[in-house]
C-alpha positions in Angstrom: -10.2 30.7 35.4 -9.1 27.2 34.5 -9.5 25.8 31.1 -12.1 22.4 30.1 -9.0 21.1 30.0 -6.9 22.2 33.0 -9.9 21.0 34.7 -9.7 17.6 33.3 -6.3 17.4 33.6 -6.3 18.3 37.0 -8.9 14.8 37.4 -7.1 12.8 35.8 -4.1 13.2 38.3 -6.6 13.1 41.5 -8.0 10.0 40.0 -4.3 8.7 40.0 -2.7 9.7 43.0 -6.2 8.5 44.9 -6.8 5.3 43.2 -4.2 4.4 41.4 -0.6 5.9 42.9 1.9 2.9 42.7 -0.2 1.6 39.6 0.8 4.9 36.7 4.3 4.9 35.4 3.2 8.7 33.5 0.2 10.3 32.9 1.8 12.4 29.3 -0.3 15.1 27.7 -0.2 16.8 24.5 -1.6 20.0 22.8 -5.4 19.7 21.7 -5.9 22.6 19.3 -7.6 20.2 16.9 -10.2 19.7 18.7 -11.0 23.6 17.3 -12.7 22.2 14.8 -15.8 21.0 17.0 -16.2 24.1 19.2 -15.9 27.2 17.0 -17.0 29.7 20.3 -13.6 28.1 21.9 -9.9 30.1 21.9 -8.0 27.9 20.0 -4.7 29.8 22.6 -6.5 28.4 26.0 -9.2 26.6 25.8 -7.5 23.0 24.3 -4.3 23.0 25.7 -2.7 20.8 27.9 -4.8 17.8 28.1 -4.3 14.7 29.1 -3.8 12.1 26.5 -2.3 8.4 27.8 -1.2 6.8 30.8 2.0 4.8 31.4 1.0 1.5 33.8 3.1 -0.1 35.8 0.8 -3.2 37.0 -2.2 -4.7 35.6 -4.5 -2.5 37.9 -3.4 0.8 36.3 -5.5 0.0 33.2 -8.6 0.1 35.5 -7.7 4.1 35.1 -8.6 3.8 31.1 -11.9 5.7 30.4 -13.4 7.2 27.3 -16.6 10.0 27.8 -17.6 13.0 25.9 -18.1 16.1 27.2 -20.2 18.8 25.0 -20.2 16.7 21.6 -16.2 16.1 22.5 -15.1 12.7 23.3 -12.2 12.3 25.5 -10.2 8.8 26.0 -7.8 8.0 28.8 -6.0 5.2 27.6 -2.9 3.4 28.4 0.5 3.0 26.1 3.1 0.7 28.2 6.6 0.6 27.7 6.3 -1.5 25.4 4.8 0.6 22.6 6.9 3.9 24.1 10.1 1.3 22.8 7.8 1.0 19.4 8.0 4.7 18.8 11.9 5.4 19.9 12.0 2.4 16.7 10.5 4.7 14.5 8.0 1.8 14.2 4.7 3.2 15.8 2.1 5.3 13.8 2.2 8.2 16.0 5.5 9.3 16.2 4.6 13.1 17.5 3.3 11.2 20.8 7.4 10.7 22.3 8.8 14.1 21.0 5.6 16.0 21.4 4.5 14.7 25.3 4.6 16.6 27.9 4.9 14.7 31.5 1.7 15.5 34.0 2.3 13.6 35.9 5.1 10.9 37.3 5.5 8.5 39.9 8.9 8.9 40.0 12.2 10.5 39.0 13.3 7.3 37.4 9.8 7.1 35.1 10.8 10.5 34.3 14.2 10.0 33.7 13.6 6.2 31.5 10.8 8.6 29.3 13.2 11.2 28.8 15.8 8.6 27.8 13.2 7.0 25.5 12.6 10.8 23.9 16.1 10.9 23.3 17.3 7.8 21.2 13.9 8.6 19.5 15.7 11.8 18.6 18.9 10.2 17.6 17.4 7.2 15.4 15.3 10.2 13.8 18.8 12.1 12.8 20.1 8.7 11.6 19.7 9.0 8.1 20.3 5.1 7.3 18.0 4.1 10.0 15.2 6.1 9.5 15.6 5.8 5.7 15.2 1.5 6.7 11.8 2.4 8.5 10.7 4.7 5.6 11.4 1.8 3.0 9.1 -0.2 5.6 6.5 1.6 5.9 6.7 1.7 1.6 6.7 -2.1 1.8 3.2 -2.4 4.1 1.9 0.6 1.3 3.0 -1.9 -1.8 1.6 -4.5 -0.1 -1.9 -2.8 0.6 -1.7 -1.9 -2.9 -2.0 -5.6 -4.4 -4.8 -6.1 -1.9 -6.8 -3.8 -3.0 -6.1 -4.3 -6.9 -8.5 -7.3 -6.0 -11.7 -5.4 -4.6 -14.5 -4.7 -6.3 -15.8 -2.2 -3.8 -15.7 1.1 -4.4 -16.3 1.6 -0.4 -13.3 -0.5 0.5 -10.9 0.7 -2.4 -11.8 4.4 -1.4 -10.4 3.9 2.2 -7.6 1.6 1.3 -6.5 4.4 -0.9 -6.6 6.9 2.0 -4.4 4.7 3.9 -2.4 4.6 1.1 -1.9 8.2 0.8 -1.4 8.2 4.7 1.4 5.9 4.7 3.1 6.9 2.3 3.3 9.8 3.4 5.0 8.5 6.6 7.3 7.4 4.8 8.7 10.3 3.2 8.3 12.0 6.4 11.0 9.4 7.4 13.0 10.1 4.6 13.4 13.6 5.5 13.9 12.9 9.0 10.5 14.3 10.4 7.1 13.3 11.6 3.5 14.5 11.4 2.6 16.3 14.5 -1.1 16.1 13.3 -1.1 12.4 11.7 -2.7 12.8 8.6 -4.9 15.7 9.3 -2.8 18.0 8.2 0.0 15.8 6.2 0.4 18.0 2.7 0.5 21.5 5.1 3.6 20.2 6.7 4.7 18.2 4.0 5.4 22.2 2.6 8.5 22.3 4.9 9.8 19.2 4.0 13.3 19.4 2.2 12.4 17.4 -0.6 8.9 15.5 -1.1 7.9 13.2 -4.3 7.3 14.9 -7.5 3.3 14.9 -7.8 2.9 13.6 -4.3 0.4 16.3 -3.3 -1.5 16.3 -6.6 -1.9 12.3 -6.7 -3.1 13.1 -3.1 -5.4 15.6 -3.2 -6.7 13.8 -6.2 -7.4 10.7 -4.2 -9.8 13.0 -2.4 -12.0 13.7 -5.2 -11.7 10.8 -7.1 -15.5 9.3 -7.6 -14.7 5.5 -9.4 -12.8 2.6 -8.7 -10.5 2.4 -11.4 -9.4 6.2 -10.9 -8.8 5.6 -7.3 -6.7 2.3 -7.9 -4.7 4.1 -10.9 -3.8 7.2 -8.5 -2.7 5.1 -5.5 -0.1 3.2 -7.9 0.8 7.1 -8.8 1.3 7.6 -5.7 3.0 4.4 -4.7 5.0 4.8 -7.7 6.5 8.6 -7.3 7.3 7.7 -3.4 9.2 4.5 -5.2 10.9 7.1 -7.3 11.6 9.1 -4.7 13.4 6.4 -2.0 15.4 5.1 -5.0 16.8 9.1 -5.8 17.3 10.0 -2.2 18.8 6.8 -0.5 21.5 7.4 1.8 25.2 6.6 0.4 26.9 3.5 2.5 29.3 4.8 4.9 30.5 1.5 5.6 33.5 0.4 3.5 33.2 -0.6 -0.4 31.9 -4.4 -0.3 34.7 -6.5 -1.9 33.9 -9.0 -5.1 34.4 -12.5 -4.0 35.3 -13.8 -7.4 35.6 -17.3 -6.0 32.2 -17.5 -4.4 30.9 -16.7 -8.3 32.3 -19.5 -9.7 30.8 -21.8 -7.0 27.7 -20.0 -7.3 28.2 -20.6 -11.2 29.2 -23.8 -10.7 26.0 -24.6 -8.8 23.7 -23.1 -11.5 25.3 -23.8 -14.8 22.9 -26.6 -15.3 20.1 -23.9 -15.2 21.8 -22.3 -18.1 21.8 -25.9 -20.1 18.0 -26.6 -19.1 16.8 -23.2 -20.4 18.1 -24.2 -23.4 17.1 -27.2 -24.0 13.6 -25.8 -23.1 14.0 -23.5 -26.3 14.8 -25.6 -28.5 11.7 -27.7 -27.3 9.6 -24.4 -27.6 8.8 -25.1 -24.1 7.0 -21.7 -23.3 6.2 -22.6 -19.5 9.5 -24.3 -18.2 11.6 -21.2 -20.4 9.5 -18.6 -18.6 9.9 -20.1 -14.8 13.9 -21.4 -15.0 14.6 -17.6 -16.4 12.8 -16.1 -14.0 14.4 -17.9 -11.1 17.8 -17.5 -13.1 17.0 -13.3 -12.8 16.5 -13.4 -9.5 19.7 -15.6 -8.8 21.7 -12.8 -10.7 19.8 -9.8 -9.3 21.2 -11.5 -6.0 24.7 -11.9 -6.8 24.7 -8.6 -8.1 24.0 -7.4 -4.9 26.0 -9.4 -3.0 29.1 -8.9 -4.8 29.2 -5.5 -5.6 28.5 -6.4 -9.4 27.4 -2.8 -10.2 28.7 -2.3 -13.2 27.3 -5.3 -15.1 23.8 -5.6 -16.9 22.4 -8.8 -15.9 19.0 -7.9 -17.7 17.6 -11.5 -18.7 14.0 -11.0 -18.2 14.0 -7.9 -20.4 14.5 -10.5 -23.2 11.9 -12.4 -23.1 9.6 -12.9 -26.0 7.3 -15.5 -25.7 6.6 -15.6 -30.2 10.5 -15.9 -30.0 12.0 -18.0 -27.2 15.3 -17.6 -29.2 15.5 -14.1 -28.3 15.7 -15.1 -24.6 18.5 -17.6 -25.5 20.7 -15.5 -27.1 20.8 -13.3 -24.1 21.1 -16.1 -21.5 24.3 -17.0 -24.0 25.9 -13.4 -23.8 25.0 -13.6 -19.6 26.7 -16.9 -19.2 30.0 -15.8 -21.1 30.3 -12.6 -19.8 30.4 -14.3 -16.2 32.6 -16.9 -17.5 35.2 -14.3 -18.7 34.9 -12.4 -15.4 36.1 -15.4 -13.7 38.9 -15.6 -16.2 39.6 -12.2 -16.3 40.3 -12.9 -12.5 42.1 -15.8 -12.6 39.8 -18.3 -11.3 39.6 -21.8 -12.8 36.2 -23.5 -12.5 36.2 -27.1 -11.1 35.0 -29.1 -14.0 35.3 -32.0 -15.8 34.7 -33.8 -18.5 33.4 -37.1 -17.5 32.5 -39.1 -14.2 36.1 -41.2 -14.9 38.0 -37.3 -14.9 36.1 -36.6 -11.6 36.9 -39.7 -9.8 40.7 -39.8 -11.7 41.3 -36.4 -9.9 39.6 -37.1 -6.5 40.4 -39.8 -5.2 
């Protein structure tokens, strides 16, 4: 005897091959086991496997095959995922990852939508084994948590902070699975289960978690999801993949023009101490950290502190300046150290003397 969903299965390709034949690229399935957890009289072995889960269209009329019901308490959706989104997921860039890897074809119109979804499954594989590009999507996916982070930081509902921070806890979770070159075959329903087999997960990760669960105020909520946030954090900075691309070189002439171009920042900040200028101190430092933290970077500057911000002190400006002074020699005696002569002068008449 067939299964509920066998059965439905079985429908769902009638409905296409009747209604809708040139219209449905796929009709993909995937295992429904989860769906255990509604109808405890059901064999979790036969009675939810092999259902139908989305359509691939071809034309605009295809979507007229989309239908959500419930059967028994159970609701069922037909929906359609183009092309489009299938590309999303080879990208490492769609929420549910396990629906490429994890499909199982029902149905096709054609050897050549079999063959283009099989080609999809497999550079979905092969971005998933690239450790620098999946690491790039996990960092992503970080970024989107960070940013929901300082969003909620601003709420004052407990309602709204509680399911930020599951989403939260969610994503970030993605993006270790990333990391580690896997995916959730359940989404988050059963995230910290698999999370077992990782090879290497976040230290705390599935206490700050599971805490998020039972946490009853705002402030606890909000203090575990920047736990959270922070041991991921923590974690993508310990296990980022080693370049394999060759040693960036130090362009020791692009410093000086860089230098060249912001040595007047230097001379304002100052001027702005000695006026114990608090506000215009703070804001040209701040733009002068970044600068560095950028040429650092760029230029392969590793082995330099360029910690300016560290310094500040807003009772003692002086503090600052002192270390803005160390900064600005030390780059200076790079550059000589290197044998590259600033273009400078003395005086408008020197410049125009020597370039005319």
């Amino acid at each position: 005897m067939k299964t509920k969903n066998e059965r439905l299965k079985q429908w769902a390709i009638d409905q296409i091959e009747k209604n809708y034949k040139n219209d449905v690229s796929l009709l993909i399935g995937y295992d429904f086991a989860d769906q255990y957890d509604f109808d405890p009289n059901a064999n979790p072995d036969t009675d939810f496997k092999d259902g139908f889960d989305y359509f691939i269209p071809e034309t605009d009329r295809a979507y007229g095959l989309s239908r959500t019901f419930i059967i028994n308490g159970i609701g069922y959706d037909l929906y359609p995922r183009g092309w489009n989104r299938i590309e999303e997921g080879v990208a490492l860039e769609d929420y549910n990852l396990f629906l490429i890897p994890c499909a199982e074809i029902l149905y096709a119109r054609s050897q050549a939508d079999v063959d283009r979804f099989e080609d999809a499954r497999r550079r979905f594989h092969e971005n998933l084994a690239n450790k620098e590009y999946r690491f790039g999507k996990a960092l992503q996916k970080l970024a989107f948590v960070m940013n929901t982070y300082q969003t909620m930081m601003f709420s004052e509902s407990l309602a709204e902070v509680r399911m930020t921070a599951g989403f939260i806890a969610d994503y970030a979770a993605t993006s270790v699975a990333l990391a580690n070159g896997r995916y959730f075959k359940r989404t988050q329903y059963t995230q910290l289960e698999e999370m077992q087999d990782f090879d290497s997960v976040p230290a705390g990760f599935a206490t700050y978690y599971e805490n998020i669960l039972t946490a009853e105020s705002i402030d606890e909520l909000k203090k575990l999801s920047h736990l959270i946030i922070l041991a991921t954090r923590k974690f993508m900075e310990a296990n980022r993949p080693q370049a394999v691309d060759c040693p960036k070189t130090t362009d020791y002439q692009y410093i000086a023009d860089w230098y060249q171009e912001l040595c007047w920042t230097w001379r304002r900040i100052y001027q702005n101490v000695s006026n114990s200028d608090r506000t215009r101190t703070f804001m040209r430092a701040n733009m002068l950290q970044h600068e560095l933290n950028v040429l650092q970077e760029e230029q392969s500057l590793t082995g330099m502190d360029f910690n300016l911000m560290g310094h500040y002190n807003p009772n003692d400006l002086s503090v600052l300046k002192a270390r803005a002074e160390a900064l600005e020699k030390q780059l200076l005696a790079l550059l000589a150290a290197n044998n590259v002569t600033l273009d400078s002068y003395d005086s408008i008449d020197d410049f125009l003397a020597a370039n005319q």
